[in-house]
C-alpha positions as CSV (number, residue, x, y, z in Angstrom):
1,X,1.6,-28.5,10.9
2,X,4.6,-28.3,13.2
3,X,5.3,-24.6,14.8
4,X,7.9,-24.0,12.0
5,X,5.7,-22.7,9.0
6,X,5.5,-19.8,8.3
7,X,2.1,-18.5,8.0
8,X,0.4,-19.5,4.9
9,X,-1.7,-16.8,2.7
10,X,-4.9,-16.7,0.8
11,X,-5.3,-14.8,-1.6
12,X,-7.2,-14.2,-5.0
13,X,-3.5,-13.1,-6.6
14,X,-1.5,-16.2,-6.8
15,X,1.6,-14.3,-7.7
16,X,1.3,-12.5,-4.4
17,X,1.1,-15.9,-2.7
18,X,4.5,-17.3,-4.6
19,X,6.0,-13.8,-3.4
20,X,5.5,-14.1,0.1
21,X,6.1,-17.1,0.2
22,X,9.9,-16.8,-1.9
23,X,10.9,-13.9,0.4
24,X,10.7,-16.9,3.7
25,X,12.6,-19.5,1.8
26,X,15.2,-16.6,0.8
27,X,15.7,-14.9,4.3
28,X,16.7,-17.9,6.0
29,X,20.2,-17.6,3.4
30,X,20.7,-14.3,5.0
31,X,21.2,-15.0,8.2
32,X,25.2,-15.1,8.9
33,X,27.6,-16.3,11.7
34,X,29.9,-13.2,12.1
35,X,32.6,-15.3,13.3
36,X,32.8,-17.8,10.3
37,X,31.0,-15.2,7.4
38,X,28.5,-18.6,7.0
39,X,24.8,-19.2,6.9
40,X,23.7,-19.2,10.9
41,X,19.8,-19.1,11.6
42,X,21.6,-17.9,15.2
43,X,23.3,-15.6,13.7
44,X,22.3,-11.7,12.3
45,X,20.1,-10.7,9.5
46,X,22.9,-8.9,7.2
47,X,23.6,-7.8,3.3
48,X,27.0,-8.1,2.3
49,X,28.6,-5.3,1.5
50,X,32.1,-4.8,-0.9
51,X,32.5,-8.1,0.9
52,X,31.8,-7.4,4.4
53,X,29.1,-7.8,7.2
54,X,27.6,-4.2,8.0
55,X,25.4,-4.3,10.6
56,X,22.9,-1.4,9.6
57,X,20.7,0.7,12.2
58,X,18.0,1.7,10.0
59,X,17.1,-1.9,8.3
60,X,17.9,-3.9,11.2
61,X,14.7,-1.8,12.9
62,X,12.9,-1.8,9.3
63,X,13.0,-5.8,9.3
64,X,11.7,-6.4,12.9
65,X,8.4,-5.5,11.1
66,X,7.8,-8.5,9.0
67,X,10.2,-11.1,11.2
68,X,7.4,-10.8,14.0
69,X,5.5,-12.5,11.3
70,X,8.1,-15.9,11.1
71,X,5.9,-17.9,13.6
72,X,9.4,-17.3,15.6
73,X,11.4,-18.8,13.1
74,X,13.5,-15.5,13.4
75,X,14.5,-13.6,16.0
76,X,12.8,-10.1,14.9
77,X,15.0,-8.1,18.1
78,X,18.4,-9.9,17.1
79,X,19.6,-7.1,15.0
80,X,18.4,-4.7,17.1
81,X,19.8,-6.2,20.6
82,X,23.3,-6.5,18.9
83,X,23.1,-2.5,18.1
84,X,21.6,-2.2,22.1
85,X,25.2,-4.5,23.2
86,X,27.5,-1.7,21.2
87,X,25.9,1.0,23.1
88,X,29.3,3.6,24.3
89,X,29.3,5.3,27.7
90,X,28.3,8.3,26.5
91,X,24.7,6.7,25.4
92,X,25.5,6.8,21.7
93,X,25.2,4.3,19.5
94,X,26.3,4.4,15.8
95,X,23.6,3.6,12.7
96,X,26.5,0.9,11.1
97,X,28.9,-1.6,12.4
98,X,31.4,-3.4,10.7
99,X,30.7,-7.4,11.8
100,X,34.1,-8.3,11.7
101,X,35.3,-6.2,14.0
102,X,32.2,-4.9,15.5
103,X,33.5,-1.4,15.4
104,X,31.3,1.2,14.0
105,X,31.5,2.6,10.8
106,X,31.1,6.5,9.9
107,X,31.5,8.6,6.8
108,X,33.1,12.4,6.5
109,X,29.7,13.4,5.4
110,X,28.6,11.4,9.0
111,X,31.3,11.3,11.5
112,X,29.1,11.0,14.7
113,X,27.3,8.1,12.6
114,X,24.0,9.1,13.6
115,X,20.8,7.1,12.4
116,X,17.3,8.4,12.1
117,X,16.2,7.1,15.8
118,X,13.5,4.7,15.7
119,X,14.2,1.7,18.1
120,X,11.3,2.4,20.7
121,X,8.9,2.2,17.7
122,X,10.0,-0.7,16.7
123,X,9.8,-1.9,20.6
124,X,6.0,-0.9,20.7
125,X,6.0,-3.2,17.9
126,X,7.4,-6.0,19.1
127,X,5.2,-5.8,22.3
128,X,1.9,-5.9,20.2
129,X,3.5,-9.1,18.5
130,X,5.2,-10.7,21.8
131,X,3.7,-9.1,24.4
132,X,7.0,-9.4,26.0
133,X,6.5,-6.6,28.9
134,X,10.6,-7.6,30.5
135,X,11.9,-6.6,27.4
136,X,10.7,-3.5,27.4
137,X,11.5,-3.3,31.2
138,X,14.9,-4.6,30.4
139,X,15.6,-2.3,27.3
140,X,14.3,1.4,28.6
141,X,18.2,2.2,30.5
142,X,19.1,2.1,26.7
143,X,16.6,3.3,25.2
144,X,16.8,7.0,27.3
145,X,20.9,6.7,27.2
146,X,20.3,7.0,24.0
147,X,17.8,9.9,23.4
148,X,20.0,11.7,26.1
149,X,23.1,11.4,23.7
150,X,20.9,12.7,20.3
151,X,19.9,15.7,22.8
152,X,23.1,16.4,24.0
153,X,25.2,16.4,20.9
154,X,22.6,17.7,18.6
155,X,19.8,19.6,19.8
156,X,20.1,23.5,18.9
157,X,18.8,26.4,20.5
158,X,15.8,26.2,18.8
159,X,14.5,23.0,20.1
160,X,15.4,21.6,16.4
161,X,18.1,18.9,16.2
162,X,20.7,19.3,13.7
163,X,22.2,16.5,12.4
164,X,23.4,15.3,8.4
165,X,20.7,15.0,5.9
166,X,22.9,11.7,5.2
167,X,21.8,10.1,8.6
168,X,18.4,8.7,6.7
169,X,20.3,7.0,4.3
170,X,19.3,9.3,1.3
171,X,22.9,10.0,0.3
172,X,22.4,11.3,-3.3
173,X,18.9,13.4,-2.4
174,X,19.3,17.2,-3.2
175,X,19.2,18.1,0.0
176,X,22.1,19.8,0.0
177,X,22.5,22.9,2.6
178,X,20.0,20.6,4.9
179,X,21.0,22.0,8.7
180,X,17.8,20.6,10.1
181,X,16.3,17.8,8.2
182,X,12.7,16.9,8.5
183,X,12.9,13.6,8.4
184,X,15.4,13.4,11.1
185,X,13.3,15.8,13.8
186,X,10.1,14.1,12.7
187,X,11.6,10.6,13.6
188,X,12.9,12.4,16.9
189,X,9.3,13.2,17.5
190,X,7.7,9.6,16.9
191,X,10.6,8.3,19.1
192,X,9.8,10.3,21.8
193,X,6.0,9.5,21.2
194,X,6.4,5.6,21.9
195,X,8.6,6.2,24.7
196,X,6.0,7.6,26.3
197,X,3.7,5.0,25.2
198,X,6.4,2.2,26.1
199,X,6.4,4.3,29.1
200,X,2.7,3.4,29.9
201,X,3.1,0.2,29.4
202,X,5.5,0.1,32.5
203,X,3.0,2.2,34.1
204,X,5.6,5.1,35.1
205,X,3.6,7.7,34.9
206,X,7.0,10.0,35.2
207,X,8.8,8.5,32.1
208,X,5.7,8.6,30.2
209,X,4.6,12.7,30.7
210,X,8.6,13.3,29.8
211,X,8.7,11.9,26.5
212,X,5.2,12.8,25.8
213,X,5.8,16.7,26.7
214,X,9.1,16.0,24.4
215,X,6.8,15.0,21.6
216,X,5.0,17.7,21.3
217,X,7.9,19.8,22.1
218,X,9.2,18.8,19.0
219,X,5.7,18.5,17.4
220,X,5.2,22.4,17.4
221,X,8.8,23.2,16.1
222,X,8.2,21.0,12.9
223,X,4.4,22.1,12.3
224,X,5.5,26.1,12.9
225,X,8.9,25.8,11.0
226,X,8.7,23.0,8.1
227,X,5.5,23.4,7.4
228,X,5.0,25.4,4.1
229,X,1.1,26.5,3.7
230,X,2.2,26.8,-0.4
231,X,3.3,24.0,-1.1
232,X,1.5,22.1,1.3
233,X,4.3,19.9,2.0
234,X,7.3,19.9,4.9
235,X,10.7,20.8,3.7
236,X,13.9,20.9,5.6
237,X,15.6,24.5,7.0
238,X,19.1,25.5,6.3
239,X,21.2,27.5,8.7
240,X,19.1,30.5,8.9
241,X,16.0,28.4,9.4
242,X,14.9,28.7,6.0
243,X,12.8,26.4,4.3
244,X,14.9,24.5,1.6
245,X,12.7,24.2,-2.0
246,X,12.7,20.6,-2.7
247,X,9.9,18.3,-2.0
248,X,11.6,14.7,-1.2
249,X,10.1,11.6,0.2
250,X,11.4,12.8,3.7
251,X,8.3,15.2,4.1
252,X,6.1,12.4,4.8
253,X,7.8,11.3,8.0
254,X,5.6,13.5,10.0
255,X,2.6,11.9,9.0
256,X,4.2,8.4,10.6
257,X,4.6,11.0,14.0
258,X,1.3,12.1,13.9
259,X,2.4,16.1,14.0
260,X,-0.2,17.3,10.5
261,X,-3.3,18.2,11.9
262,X,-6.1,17.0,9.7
263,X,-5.8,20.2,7.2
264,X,-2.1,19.3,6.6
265,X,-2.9,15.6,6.2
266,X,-5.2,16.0,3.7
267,X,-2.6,18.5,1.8
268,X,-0.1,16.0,2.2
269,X,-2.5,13.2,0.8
270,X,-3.1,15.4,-2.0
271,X,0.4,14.8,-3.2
272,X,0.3,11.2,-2.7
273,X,-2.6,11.5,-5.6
274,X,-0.6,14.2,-7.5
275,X,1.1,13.0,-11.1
276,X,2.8,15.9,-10.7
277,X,4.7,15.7,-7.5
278,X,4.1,12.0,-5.7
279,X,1.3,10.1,-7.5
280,X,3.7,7.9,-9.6
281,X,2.5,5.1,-11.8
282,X,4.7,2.9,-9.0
283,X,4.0,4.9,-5.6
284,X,5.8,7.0,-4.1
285,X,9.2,8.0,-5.7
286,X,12.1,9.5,-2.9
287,X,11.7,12.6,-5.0
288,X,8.9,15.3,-5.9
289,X,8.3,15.0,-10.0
290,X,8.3,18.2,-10.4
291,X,11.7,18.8,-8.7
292,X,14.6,19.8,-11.3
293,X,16.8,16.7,-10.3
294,X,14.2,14.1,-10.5
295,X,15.5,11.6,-12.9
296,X,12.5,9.0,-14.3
297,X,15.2,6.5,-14.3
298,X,15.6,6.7,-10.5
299,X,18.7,7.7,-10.4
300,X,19.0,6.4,-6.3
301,X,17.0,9.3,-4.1
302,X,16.2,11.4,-7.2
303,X,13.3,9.5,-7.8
304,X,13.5,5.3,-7.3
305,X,11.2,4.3,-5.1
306,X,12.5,2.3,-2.0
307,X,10.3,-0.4,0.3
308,X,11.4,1.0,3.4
309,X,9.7,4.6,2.7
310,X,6.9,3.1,0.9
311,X,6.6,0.9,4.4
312,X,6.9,4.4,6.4
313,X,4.1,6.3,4.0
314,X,1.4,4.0,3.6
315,X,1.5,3.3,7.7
316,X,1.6,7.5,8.3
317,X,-1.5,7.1,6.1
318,X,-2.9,4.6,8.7
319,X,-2.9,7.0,11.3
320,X,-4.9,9.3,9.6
321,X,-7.9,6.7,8.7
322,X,-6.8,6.4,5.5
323,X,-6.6,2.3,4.9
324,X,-8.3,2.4,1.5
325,X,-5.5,4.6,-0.2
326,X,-3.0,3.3,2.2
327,X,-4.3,-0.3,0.6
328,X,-4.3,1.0,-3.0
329,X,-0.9,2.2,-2.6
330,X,0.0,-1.6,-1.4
331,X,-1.5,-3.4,-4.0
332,X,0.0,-1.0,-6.9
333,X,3.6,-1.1,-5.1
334,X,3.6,-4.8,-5.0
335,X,2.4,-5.2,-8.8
336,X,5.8,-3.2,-9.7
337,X,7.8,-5.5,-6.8
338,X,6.1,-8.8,-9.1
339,X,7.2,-7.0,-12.4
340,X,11.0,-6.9,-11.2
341,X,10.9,-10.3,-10.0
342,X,9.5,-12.1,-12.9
343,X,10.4,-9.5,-15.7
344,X,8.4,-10.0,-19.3
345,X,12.2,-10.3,-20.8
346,X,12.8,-13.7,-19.8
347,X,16.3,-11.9,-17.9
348,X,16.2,-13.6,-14.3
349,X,14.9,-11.3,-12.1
350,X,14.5,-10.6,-8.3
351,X,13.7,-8.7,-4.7
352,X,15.6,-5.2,-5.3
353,X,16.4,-2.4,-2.7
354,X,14.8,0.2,-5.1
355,X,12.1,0.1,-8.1
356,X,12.0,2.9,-10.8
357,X,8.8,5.4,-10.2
358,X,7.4,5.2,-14.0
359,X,7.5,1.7,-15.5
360,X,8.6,-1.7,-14.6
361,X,12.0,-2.8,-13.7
362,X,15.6,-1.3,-12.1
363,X,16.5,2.1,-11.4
364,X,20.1,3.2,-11.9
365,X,22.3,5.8,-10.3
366,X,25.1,7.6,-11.1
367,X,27.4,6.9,-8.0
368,X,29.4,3.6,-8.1
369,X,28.7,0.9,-6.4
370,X,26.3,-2.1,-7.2
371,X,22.5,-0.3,-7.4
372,X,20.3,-1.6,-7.1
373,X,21.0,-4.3,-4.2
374,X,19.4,-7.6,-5.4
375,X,18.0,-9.8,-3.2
376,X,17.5,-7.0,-0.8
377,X,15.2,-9.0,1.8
378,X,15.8,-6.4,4.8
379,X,14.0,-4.3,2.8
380,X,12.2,-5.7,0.5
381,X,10.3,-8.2,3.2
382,X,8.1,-4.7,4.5
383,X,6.3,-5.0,1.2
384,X,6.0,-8.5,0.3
385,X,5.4,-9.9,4.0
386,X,4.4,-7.2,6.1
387,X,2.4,-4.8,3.7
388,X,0.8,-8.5,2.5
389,X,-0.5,-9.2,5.6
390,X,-1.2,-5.6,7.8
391,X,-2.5,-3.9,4.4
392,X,-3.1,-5.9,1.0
393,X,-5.1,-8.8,3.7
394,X,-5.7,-5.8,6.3
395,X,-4.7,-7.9,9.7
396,X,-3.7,-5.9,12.4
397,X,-2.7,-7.8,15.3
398,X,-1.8,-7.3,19.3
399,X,-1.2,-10.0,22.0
400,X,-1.2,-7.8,25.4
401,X,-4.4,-6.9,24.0
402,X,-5.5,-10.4,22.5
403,X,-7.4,-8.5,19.4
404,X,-7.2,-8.8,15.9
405,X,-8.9,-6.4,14.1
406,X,-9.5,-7.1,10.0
407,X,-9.7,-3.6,7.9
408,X,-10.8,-4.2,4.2
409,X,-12.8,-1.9,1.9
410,X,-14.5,-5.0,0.1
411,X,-15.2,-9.2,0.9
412,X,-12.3,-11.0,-1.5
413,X,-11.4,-14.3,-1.1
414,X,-8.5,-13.8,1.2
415,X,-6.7,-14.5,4.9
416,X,-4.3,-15.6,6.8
417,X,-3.6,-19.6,8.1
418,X,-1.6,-20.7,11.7
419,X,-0.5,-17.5,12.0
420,X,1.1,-18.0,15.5
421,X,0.2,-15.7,18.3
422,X,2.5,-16.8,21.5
423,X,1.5,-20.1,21.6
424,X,-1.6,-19.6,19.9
425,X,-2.3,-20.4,16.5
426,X,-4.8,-18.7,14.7
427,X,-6.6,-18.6,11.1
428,X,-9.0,-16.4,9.6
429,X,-10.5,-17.2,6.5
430,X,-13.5,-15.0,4.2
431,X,-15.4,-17.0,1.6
432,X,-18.0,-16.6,-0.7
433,X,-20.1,-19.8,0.1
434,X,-23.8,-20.4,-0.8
435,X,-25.1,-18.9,2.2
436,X,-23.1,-15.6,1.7
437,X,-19.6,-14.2,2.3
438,X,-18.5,-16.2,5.1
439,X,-15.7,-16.2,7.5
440,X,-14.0,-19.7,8.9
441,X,-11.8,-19.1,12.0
442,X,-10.0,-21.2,13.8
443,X,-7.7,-20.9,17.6
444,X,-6.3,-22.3,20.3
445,X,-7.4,-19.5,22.7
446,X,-10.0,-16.9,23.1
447,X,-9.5,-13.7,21.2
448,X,-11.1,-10.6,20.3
449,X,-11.5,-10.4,16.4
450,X,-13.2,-6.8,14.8
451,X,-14.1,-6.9,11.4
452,X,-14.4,-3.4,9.6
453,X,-15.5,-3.3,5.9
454,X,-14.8,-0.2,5.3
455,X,-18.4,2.1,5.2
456,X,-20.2,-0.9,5.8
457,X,-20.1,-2.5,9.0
458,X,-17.9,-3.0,11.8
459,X,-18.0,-5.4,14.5
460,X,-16.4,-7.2,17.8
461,X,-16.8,-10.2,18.2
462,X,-15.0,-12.6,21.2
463,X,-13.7,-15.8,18.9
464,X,-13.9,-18.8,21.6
465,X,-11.2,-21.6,20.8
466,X,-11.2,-24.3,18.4
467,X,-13.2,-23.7,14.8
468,X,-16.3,-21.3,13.6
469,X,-17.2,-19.8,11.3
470,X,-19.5,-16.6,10.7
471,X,-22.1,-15.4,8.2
472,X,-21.4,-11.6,7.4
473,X,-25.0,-10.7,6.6
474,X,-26.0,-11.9,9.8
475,X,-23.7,-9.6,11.4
């Protein structure tokens, strides 16, 4: 086993193996030398676009998700330190470059070519998978730079920032007359929430109480303005600071920020099991089914279900206890991801940007342009690596700490081999042997593993170096 594998998974799905594993073999092709437009592993994690490189905010942070999982094979902070380099005086920096040329790249509908902010989540991240504490040290000038800018060119009286609906990437969503998205303050929220948490981590107590009185700030605003008790659901305000009717995808983005209290939670899980609104056949379409412009065919943000907000609902759901759903949601999510990559028509098939919400294969949208994306890894790789391994195996993992912690509803044949942790390689195992369910581990170092079945038993156990293995019923 050299330290290049990638991490090798078990599980009782074969198909789900031969996914994982395709999406590895297929990022290394994406990986491009600006300079001569050729495969690079040193170079940056881009989709070509109309024939260019476009460095994009929102999946460069989206992807450092499952590249912490390459054994270091990838750079998961590349993207993300190239965006950091661009930053202007002013603190601003803009959600799409052009490679080429490095210069940023706006629309009319965008001109300040804002993104939804999100890079100190993805820092947290990073730390629980590096435990890289200089980084964070070395990236917090940046990071408040640029929360300073987002306050200073679009925070309104109200404590509500106003920004385009477009800024989240959901350019064809009937969201029309959207002042002050949801989406937008909601991610403005969670930014603010693991600054202060990155904050802690640097142990400045100062930094930390500013973002975390920010947070809830912010918290208050969305719960007492977005919040509608009939529909149960979060919409966006329009100029007046009226609620907007539709229902899209973008209401779930305070669960990710922790704002619902439980009441709301359970409303907004409600939906997630609706036929009617979110509970798809393929979970969760960008657009309430009972909203007059949701298409069945997808139709882009009308309906199509995307990775990257299936990624941000099912781990909201986390934070609210809810692994069994949030696993459920996986599982059914990555059935449809299969279906489009090995469709029953014998056409090839492949990794797309989008899935349709009821039945198997492509979406299609009315705007021009190729939709949708094949081969769409910077998006795609949330459901096929990291969903595989933090939900459908239910691994959660964090150096600084040294824990792993292993959340399943029910024993399956299933885990996770040489799954590098900083210079530690680690295996977990469960297997149904004579003796009983059993689990084979295997490490370099000392660790702290916690198994929860879910209402059954949960555990901590310190996992000494080298192999063992554990009986379940003798926990």
């Amino acid at each position: 086993m050299s330290k290049h594998d990638f991490p090798k998974i078990h599980f009782y799905d074969q198909d789900f193996v031969d996914i994982y594993n395709k999406t590895w073999a297929w990022v290394s092709s994406q990986w491009i030398d600006p300079a001569t437009n050729e495969q690079n592993s040193d170079g940056y994690f881009v989709y070509p676009e109309d024939g260019k490189y476009i460095m994009n905010q929102m999946d460069s942070v989206f992807s450092s998700f499952f590249l912490v999982y390459s054994n270091r094979n990838f750079e998961a902070e590349k993207n993300i330190d190239y965006l950091y380099a661009r930053q202007e005086a002013n603190g601003a920096i803009r959600w799409k470059y052009d490679l080429s040329n490095n210069e940023p790249v706006t629309e009319k509908k965008n001109p300040e070519g804002i993104g939804l902010p999100l890079f100190a989540w993805a820092e947290y991240n990073l730390y629980h998978k590096s435990a890289n504490k200089r980084r964070i040290k070395e990236v917090m000038p940046v990071l408040q730079k640029y929360m300073n800018w987002i306050d200073e060119t679009f925070k309104k009286p109200n404590g509500l920032y106003a920004v385009p609906f477009q800024a989240s990437g959901m350019s064809n969503a009937p969201r029309d007359g959207a002042v002050y998205p949801v989406d937008f303050n909601a991610c403005m929220a969670l930014n603010a929430s693991y600054m202060s948490a990155l904050g802690d981590i640097l142990n400045d107590k100062e930094l930390s109480f500013q973002y975390r009185k920010m947070y809830f700030s912010i918290k208050t605003r969305v719960n007492s303005l977005m919040w509608d008790d009939k529909t149960g659901f979060y919409h966006d305000l329009d100029k007046n600071e009226e609620r907007l009717k539709e229902k899209t995808i973008a209401g779930f983005w305070p669960m990710l920020a922790e704002i619902p209290n439980a009441d709301k939670a359970d409303c907004l899980v409600n939906h997630i099991n609706n036929p009617k609104t979110f509970g798809t056949d393929h979970p969760f379409p960008t657009l309430s089914k009972d909203s007059p412009s949701y298409s069945e065919k997808g139709n882009a943000f009308c309906g199509s279900v995307y990775p990257l907000f299936n990624f941000m609902v099912i781990k909201g759901l986390e934070k609210y206890n809810q692994y069994e759903l949030a696993r459920e949601c996986a599982i059914r999510h990555l059935y449809y991801v299969l279906e489009g990559m090995i469709p029953n028509d014998d056409k090839p098939g492949d990794l797309y940007e989008a899935y349709l919400p009821e039945g198997e294969g492509k979406p299609v949208s009315k705007a021009r342009g190729v939709f949708p994306k094949p081969r769409y890894l910077q998006t795609a790789g949330l459901s096929t690596i990291a969903l595989m391994i933090e939900n459908v195996i239910g691994l959660s993992i964090s150096l600084p700490r040294k824990t792993v912690d292993w959340i399943i509803p029910n024993l399956e044949i299933m885990g996770i081999e040489n799954l590098s942790l900083k210079r530690n390689l680690i295996t977990i195992l469960s297997n149904k042997s004579n003796r009983g369910w059993e689990i084979q581990m295997e490490s370099e170092k000392l660790y702290y593993f916690t198994i929860n079945i879910i209402d059954q038993k949960k555990k901590t156990l310190p996992i000494p170096s080298g192999k063992c293995s554990m009986l379940i019923d003798k926990l």
